[in-house]
C-alpha positions as a Markdown table, in Angstrom:
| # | Residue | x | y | z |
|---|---|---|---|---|
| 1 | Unk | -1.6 | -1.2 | 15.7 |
| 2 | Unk | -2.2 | 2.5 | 15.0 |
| 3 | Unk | -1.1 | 4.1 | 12.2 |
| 4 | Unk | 2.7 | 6.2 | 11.8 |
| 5 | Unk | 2.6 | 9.9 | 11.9 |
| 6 | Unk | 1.7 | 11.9 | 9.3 |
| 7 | Unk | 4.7 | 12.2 | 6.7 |
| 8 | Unk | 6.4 | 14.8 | 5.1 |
| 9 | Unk | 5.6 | 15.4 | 1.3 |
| 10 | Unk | 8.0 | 14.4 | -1.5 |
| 11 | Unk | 8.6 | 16.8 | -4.0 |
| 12 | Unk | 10.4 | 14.7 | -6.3 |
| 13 | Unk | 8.2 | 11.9 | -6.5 |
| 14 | Unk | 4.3 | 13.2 | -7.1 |
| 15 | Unk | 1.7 | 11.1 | -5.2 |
| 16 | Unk | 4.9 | 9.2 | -2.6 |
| 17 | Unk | 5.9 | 10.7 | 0.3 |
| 18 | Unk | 9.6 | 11.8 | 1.9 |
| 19 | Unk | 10.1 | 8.5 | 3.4 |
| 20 | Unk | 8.8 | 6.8 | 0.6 |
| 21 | Unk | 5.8 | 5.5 | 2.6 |
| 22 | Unk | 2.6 | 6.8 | 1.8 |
| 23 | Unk | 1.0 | 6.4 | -1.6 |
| 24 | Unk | -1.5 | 8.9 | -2.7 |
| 25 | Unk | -1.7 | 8.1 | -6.5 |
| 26 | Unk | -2.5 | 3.9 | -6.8 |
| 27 | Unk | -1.1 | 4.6 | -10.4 |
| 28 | Unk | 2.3 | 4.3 | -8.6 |
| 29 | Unk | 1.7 | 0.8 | -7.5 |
| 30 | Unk | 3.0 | -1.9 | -9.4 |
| 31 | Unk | 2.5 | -5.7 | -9.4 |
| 32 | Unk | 5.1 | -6.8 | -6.8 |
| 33 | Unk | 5.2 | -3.8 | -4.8 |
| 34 | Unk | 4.8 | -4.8 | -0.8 |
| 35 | Unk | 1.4 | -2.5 | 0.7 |
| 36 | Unk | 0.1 | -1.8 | 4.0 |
| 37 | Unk | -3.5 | -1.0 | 3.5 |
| 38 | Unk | -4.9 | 1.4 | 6.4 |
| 39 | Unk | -8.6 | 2.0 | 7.4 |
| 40 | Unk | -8.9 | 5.0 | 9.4 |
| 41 | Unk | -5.9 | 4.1 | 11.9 |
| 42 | Unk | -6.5 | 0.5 | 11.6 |
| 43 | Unk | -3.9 | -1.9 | 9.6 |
| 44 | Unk | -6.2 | -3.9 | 7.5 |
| 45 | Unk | -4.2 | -6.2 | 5.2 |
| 46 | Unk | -0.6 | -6.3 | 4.3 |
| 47 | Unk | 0.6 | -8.0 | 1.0 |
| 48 | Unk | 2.5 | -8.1 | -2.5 |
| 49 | Unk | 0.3 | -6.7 | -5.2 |
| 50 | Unk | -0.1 | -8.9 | -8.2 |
| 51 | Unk | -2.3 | -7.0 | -10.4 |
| 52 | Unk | -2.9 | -3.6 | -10.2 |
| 53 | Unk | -5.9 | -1.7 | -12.2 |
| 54 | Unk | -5.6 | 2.2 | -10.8 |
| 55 | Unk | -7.7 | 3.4 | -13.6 |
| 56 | Unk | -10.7 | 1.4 | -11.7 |
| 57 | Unk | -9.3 | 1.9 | -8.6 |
| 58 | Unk | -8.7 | -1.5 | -7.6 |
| 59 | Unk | -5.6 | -3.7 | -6.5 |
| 60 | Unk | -5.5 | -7.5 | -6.3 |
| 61 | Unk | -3.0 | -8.8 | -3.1 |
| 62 | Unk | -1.7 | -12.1 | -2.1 |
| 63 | Unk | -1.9 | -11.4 | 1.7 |
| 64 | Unk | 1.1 | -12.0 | 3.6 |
| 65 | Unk | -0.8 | -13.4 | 7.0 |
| 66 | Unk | -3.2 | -15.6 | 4.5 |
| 67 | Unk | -1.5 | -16.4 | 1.7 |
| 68 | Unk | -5.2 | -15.5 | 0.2 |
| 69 | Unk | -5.6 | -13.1 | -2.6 |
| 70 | Unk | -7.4 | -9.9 | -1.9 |
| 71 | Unk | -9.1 | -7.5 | -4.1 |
| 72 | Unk | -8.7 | -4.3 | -2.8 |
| 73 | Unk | -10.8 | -1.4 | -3.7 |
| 74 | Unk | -8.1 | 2.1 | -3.1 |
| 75 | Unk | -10.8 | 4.4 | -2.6 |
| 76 | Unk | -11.3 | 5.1 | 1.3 |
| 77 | Unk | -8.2 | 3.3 | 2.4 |
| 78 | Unk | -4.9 | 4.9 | 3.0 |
| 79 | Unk | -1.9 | 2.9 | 1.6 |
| 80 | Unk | 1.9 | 2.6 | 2.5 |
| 81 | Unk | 4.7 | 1.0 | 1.2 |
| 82 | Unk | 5.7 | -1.7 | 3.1 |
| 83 | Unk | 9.2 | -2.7 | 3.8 |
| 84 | Unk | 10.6 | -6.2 | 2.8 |
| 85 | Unk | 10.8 | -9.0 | 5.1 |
| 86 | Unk | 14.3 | -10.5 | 4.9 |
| 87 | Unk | 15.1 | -13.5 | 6.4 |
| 88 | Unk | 16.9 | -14.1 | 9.3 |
């Protein structure tokens, strides 16, 4: 899976982006927030935070493909809101 084209910067929202996708301050996550955690151009792990400690940088996930949790250091990785899953 690569990775979406770079977005467009919101001015409204410091640290979110236009589409409301990519996160640059982790201080915006909160616990139940869907991510997309990106490496590079690699989609690493994608999941509903449950904790979220931005002053040390780290997030703690329950992974959607798992159901494991995950703690998830935010330095070095890019991350994006994810959309919702609805059901069908």
């Amino acid at each position: 899976m690569t990775a979406p084209s770079a977005p467009t910067t919101d001015a409204t929202t410091p640290g979110t982006t236009a589409d409301g996708a990519w996160v640059r301050d982790p201080a915006l996550i909160r616990a139940g927030d869907r991510i997309e955690v990106w490496e590079q151009d690699t989609l690493c792990h994608v999941g509903t935070v449950g904790q979220s400690a931005p002053h040390l940088g780290l997030l703690w996930i329950l992974e959607a493909r798992t159901g494991s949790r995950r703690l998830v250091p935010v330095h070095g990785y890019r991350l994006r809101l994810s959309p919702s899953v609805r059901a069908a």
